[in-house]
C-alpha positions in Angstrom: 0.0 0.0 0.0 1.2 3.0 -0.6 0.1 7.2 0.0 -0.4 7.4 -3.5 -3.6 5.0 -3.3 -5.1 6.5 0.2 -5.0 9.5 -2.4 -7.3 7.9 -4.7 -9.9 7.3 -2.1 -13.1 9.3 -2.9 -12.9 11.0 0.4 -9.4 12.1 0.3 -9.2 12.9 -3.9 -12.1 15.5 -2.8 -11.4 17.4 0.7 -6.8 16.5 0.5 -4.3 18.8 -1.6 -1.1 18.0 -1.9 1.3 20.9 -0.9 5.0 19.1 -1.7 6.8 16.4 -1.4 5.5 14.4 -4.2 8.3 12.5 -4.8 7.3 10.4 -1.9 3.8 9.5 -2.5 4.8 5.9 -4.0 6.5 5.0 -0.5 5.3 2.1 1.8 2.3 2.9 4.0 1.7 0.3 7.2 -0.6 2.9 9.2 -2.6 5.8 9.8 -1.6 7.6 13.1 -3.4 10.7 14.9 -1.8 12.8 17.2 -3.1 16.3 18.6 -0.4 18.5 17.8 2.6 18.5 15.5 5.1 17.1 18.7 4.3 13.7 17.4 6.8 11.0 17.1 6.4 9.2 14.3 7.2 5.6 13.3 8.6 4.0 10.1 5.7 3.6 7.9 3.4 5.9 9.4 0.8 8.7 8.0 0.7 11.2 10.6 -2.8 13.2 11.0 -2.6 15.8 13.0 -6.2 16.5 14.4 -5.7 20.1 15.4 -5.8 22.8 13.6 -1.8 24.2 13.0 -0.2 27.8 12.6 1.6 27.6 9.0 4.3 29.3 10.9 4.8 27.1 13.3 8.0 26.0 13.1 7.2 22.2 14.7 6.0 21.9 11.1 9.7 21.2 9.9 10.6 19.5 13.1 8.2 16.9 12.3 9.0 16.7 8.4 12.5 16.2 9.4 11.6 13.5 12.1 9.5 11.6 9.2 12.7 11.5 7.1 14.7 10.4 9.6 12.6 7.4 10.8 10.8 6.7 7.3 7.4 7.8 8.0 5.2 8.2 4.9 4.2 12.0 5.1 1.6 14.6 7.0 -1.6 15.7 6.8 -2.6 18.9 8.4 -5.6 20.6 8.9 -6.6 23.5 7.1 -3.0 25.1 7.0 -1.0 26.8 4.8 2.8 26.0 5.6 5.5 28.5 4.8 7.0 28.3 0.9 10.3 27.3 3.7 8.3 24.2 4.9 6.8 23.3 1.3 10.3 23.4 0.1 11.8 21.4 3.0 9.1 18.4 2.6 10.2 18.5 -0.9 13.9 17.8 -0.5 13.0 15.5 1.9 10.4 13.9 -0.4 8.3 13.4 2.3 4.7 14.0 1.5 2.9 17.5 3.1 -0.9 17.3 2.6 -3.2 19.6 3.9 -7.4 19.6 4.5 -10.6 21.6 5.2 -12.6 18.1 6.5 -12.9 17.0 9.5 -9.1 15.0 9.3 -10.2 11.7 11.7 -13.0 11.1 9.2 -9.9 10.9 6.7 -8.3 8.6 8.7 -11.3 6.2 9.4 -11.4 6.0 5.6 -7.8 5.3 4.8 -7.6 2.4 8.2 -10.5 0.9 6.2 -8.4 0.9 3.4 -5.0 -0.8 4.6 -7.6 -3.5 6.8 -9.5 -4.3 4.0 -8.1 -3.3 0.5 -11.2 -5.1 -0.9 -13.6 -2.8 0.7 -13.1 0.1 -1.9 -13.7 -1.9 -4.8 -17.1 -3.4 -3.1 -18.2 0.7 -2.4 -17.2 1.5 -5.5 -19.4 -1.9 -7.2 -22.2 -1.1 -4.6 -22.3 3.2 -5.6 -22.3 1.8 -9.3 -25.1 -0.7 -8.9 -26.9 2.1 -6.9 -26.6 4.9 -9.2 -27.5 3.5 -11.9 -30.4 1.1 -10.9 -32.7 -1.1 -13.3 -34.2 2.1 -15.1 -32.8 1.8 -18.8 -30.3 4.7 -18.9 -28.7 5.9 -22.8 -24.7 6.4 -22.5 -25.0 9.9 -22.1 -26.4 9.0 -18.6 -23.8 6.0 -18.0 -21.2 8.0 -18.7 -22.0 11.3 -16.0 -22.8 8.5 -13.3 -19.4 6.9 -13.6 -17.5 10.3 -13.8 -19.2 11.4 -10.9 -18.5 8.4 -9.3 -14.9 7.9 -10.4 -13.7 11.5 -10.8 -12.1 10.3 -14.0 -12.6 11.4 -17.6 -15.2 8.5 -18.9 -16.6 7.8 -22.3 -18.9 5.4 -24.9 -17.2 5.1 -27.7 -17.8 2.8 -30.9 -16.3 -0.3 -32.5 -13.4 1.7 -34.5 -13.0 4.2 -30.9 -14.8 7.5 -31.9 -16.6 8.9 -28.6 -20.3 8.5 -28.8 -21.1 10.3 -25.2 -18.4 12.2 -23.0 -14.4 12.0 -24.0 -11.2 10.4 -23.6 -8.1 12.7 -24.9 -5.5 9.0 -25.2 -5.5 5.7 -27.1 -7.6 2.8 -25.5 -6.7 -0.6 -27.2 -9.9 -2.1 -28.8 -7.8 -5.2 -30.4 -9.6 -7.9 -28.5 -13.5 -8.2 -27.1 -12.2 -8.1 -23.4 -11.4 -5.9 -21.1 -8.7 -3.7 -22.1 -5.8 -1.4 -20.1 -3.2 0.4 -21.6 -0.6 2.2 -19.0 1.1 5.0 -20.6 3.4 8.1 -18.7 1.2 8.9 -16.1 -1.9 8.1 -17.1 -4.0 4.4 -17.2 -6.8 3.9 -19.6 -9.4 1.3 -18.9 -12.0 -0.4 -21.6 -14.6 -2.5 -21.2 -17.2 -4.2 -24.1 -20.4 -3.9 -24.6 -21.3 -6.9 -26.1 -23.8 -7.9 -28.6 -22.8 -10.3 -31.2 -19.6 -8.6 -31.3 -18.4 -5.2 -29.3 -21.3 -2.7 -30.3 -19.3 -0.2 -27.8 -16.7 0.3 -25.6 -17.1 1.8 -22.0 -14.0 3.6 -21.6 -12.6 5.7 -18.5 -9.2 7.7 -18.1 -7.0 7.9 -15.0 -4.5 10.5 -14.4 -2.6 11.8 -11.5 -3.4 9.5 -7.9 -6.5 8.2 -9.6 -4.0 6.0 -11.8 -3.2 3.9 -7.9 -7.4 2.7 -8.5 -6.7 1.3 -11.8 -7.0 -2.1 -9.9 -10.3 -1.5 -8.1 -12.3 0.4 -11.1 -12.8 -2.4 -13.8 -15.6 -4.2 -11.9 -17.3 -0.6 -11.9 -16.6 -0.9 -15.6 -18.4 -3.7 -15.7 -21.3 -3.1 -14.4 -22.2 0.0 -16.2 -21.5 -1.9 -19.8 -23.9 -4.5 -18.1 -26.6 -1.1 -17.9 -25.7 -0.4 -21.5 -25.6 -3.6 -22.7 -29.2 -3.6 -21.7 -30.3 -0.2 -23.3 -28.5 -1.1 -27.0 -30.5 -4.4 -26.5 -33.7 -2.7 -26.0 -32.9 0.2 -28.3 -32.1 -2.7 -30.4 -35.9 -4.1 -30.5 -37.0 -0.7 -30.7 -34.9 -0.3 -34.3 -35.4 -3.6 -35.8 -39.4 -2.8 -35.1 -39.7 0.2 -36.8 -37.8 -1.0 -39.7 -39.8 -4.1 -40.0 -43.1 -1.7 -39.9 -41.0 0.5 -42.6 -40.0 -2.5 -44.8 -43.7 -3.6 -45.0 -45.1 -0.5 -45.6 -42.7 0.3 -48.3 -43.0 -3.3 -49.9 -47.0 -2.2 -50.2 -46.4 0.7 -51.8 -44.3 -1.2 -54.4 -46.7 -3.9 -55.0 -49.4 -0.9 -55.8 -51.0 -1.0 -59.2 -54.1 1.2 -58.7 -54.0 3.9 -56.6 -53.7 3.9 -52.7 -56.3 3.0 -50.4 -57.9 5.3 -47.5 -55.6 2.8 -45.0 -52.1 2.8 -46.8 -52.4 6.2 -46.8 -52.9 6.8 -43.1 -49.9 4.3 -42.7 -47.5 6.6 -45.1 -49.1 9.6 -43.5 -48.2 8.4 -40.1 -44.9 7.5 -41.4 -43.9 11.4 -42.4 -43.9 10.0 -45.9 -45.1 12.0 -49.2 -46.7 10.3 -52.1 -47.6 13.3 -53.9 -44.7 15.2 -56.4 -42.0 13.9 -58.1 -39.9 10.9 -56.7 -36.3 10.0 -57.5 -35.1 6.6 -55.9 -32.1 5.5 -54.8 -31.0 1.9 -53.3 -27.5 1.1 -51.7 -26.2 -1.8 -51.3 -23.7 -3.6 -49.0 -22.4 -6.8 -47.9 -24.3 -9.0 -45.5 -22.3 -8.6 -43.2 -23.6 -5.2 -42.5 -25.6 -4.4 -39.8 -28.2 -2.6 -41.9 -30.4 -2.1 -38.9 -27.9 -0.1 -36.9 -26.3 1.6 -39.7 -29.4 3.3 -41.2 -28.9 6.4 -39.0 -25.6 6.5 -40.2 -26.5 6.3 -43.9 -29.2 9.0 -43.4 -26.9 11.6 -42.4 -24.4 10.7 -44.9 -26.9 11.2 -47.4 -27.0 14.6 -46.5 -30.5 15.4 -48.4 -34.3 15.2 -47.1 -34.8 11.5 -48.2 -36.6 8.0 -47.2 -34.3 5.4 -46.2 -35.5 2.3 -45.8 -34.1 -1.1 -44.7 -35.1 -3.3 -47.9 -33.3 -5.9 -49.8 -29.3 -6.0 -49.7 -29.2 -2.5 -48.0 -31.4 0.4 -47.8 -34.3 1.7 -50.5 -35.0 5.1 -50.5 -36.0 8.6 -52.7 -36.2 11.9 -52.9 -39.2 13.7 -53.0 -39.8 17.4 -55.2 -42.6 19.4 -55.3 -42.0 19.7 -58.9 -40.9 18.3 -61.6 -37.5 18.7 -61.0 -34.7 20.2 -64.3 -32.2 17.7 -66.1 -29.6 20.2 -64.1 -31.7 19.6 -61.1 -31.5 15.6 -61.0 -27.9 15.8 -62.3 -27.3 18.1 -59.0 -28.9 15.4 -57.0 -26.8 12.6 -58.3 -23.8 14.5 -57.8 -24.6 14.7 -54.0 -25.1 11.2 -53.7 -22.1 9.9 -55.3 -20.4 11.6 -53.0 -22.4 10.4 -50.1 -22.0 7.2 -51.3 -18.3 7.8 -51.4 -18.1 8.7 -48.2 -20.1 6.0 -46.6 -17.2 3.3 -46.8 -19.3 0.4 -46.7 -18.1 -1.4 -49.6 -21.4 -0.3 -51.1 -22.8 0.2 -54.6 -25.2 2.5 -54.9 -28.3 3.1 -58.1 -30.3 6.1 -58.8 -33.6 6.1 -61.0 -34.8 8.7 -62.9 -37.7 11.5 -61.3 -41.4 10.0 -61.6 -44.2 11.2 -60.2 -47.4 10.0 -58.0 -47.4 7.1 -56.0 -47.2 4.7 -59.4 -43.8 7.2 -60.1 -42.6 6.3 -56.4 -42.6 2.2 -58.0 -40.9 3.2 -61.3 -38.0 5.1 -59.7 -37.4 2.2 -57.2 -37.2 0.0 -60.0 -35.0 1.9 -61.6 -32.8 2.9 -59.1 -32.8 -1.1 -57.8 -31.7 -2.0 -61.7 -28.8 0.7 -61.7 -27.5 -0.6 -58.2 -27.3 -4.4 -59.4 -25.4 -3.2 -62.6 -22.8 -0.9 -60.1 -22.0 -3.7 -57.7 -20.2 -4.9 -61.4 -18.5 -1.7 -62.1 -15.4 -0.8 -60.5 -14.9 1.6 -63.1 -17.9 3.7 -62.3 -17.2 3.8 -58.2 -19.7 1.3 -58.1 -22.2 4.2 -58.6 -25.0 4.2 -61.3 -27.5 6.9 -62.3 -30.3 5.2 -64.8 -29.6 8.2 -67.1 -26.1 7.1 -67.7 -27.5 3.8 -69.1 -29.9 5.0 -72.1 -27.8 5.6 -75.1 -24.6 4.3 -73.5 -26.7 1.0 -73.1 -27.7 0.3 -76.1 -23.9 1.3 -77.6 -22.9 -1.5 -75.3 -25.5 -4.3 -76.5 -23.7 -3.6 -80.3 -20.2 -3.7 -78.9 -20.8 -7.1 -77.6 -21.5 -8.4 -81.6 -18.5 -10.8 -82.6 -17.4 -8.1 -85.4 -16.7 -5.2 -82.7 -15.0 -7.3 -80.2 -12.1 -8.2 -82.2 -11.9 -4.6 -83.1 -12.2 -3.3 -79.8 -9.3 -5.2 -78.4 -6.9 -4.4 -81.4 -7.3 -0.8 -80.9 -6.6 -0.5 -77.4 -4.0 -3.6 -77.7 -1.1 -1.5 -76.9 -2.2 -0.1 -73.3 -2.6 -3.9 -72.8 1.2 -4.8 -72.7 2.4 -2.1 -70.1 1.9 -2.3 -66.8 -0.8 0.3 -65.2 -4.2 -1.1 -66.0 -4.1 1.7 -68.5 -7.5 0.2 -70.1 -9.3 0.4 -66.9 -7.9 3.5 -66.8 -9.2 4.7 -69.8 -12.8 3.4 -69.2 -12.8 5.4 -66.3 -11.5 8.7 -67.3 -13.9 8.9 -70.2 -16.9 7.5 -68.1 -15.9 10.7 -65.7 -15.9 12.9 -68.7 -12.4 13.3 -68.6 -12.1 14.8 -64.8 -8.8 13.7 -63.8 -10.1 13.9 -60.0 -13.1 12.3 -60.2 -10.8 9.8 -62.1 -8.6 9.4 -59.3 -10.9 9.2 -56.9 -13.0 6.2 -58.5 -9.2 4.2 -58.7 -8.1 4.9 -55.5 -4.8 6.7 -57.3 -3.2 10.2 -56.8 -4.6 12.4 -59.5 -0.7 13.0 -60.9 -0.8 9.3 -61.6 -3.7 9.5 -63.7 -2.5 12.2 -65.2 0.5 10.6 -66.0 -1.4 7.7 -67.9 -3.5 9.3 -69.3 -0.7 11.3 -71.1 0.9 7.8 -71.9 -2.2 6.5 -73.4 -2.2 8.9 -75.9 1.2 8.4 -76.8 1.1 4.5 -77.1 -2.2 4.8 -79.2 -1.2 7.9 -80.9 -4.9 9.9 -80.2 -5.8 13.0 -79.3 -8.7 12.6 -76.4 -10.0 15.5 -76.6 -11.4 14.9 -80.0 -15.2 13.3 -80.0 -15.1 11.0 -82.1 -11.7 9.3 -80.6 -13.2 9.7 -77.7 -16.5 7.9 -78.3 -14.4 4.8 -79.9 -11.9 4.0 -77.2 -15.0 4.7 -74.7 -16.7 1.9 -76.6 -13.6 -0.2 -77.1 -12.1 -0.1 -73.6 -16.1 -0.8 -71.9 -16.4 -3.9 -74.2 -12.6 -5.5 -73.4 -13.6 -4.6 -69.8 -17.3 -6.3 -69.9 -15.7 -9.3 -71.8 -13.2 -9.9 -69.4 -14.8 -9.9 -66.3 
């Protein structure tokens, strides 16, 4: 035992300041002694408490630092006084601890004997204040996490599976490698993790100890514990919460695409209630991911990536949704639109692929841009070239150019005249596919490949020197678009 942990207590980190003599806080501690007066002799080992009140001047302040050295004692507390800077700096070339308080200092010294009898006991106050405080009522992390700091006078936090904070804040690294309890001991400071468990960590209940509150770092994980234990129970219930709603969205949105007359008095209460318009213009949009997405718990997440006023439903492979207009919306308009969600859909990281349908209107319009914008997602999850992104406008023409490029007279043609790019290193004909599908934007280019835009650049400049063309000309343009999409579509 040493001072250093009687500091951590929750009595004496609140009512004790430490005046000098730091240096000494990690020595031995083997008891707890009060005497009236600062005459006291102390004994190796000892925390002297003096129980009256002492003149800072007094010089039997040094005497008794100096005694503490001589003998080993393990510092003194004093109440409510205010050494002389001559005392502070004698305690700290003696690096004996001077401590000073404004509570009643046998109370302090009740708590710290309980400590050194039973080192157990702070850990069961601490489990029994946790389990009090935060009770059976379901509490959201924000709560959790101002119950524990309270509790621990420690920086606490929520934070998610990759480590952002979701409720209060950390400022170090906490480990997240494994799904157990974590602790990571840096230069003066302990950090302390504990899962929240689902089917994998959903959270992390994080706290940060600095200072004395780094000598508790043994006694605060069961606290730990117990509050994931309160949040486990609020995500699970959240949880039913989320997966109900989306079943009731999923259902109602699976009516409205089954519609082929116009919608009854009841669906229409049901989309009413749901904040949903079926009036106006409609432009869908569907996203796609992996199944190993969580697309119940993501859909938040997805909705404000979007970053426009759309539906997002759970449906299918991902989420279904649209955007509703007033009016028929402009060619520039839609094109706008698109141009938002690519990026959205950029951003999102989910190794997505994402379709967009053209603007309908009514609730029959709602169906026919779903469609749409379900068609154009299937056909992106295919095209690495495009970002796996699709707007049904970029099919039209482009699609029908495709369907003759497939005949067994272009093929042959199509591979001879892009032939060169194939024998140098640089995917050059991918390259070329997706430079001219991004209407020659090298960073749009570059961001669809993954690639620094001076590296697109720089093949893009060697493409025209290996095939001798000039690609800012149409109709050179419209041929190697068509040549380098059909070697593409027949390799793959």
């Amino acid at each position: 035992m040493s001072l250093r942990r009687v500091l951590a207590l929750p009595g004496w980190a609140e009512h004790v300041r430490l005046l000098a003599g730091s240096a000494g806080l990690d020595r031995p501690l083997a008891t707890v002694q009060a005497t009236l007066d600062a005459s006291h002799l102390p004994a190796a080992g000892e925390l002297t408490v003096v129980a009256r009140p002492v003149a800072g001047t007094d010089w039997q302040i040094d005497a008794l630092l100096r005694r503490c050295a001589d003998v080993g004692a393990t510092g003194v507390l004093l109440p409510s006084a205010e050494p002389l800077a001559a005392s502070r700096l004698l305690a700290d070339r003696l690096a004996v601890p001077l401590l000073t308080t404004g509570a009643p200092p046998l109370d302090l010294l009740v708590e710290a004997r309980l400590l050194l009898a039973a080192p157990e006991l702070d850990r069961a106050d601490l489990l029994l204040a946790t389990h009090r405080a935060l009770g059976d009522r379901l509490r959201p992390p924000e709560e959790v996490v101002a119950v524990l700091r309270r509790l621990l006078r420690s920086s606490v936090a929520v934070l998610d599976d990759r480590g952002v904070p979701l409720a209060g804040e950390v400022t170090g690294h906490v480990r997240l490698d494994e799904a157990v309890p974590q602790r990571t001991d840096t230069d003066g400071a302990v950090f302390l993790a504990h899962p929240v468990l689902l089917q994998r960590p959903a959270m992390w209940l994080a706290a940060e100890l600095r200072g004395t509150e780094t000598a508790r770092a043994d006694v605060v994980p069961p606290a730990l514990a117990v509050a994931a234990g309160a949040l486990q129970r609020w995500l699970l219930a959240n949880r039913l919460e989320l997966e109900r709603d989306a079943r009731s969205r999923t259902a109602l949105l699976g009516d409205l695409l089954r519609l082929d007359t116009e919608p009854g008095a009841d669906l229409r209460r049901r989309v009413a209630d749901a904040g949903w318009r079926l009036g106006g213009w409609h432009v869908g949009l569907h996203i796609g991911v992996p199944a190993t997405v969580d697309t119940v718990a993501r859909t938040q997440e997805v909705m404000r990536a979007l970053d426009v006023e759309a539906v997002v439903v759970e449906h299918g492979d991902g989420w279904t949704g649209w955007v509703t207009f007033d009016h028929e919306p402009t060619a520039e308009r839609v094109r706008s639109l698109a141009t938002r969600l690519q990026t959205a859909h950029r951003a999102l990281r989910l190794g997505a692929h994402m379709g967009v349908g053209r603007p309908h209107p009514r609730p029959d319009g709602l169906a026919a841009t779903v469609a749409e914008a379900l068609d154009a997602a299937r056909l992106a999850a295919t095209r690495p070239e495009t970002g796996h992104f699709l707007h049904v406008d970029q099919l039209g023409m482009a699609q029908l150019l495709l369907e003759w490029t497939r005949t067994d007279t272009f093929e042959p043609a199509a591979r001879a005249l892009v032939a060169p790019l194939r024998s140098v290193p640089g995917d050059l004909v991918r390259t070329l596919a997706a430079y001219l599908d991004a209407e020659s934007s090298i960073a749009e280019t570059a961001t669809v490949l993954g690639v620094h835009r001076n590296t697109v650049a720089a093949r893009i400049a060697r493409i025209e020197q290996l095939l001798g063309v000039d690609l800012s000309r149409p109709d050179e343009r419209l041929a190697l678009h068509l040549a380098s999409r059909a070697v593409i579509l027949s390799d793959e």
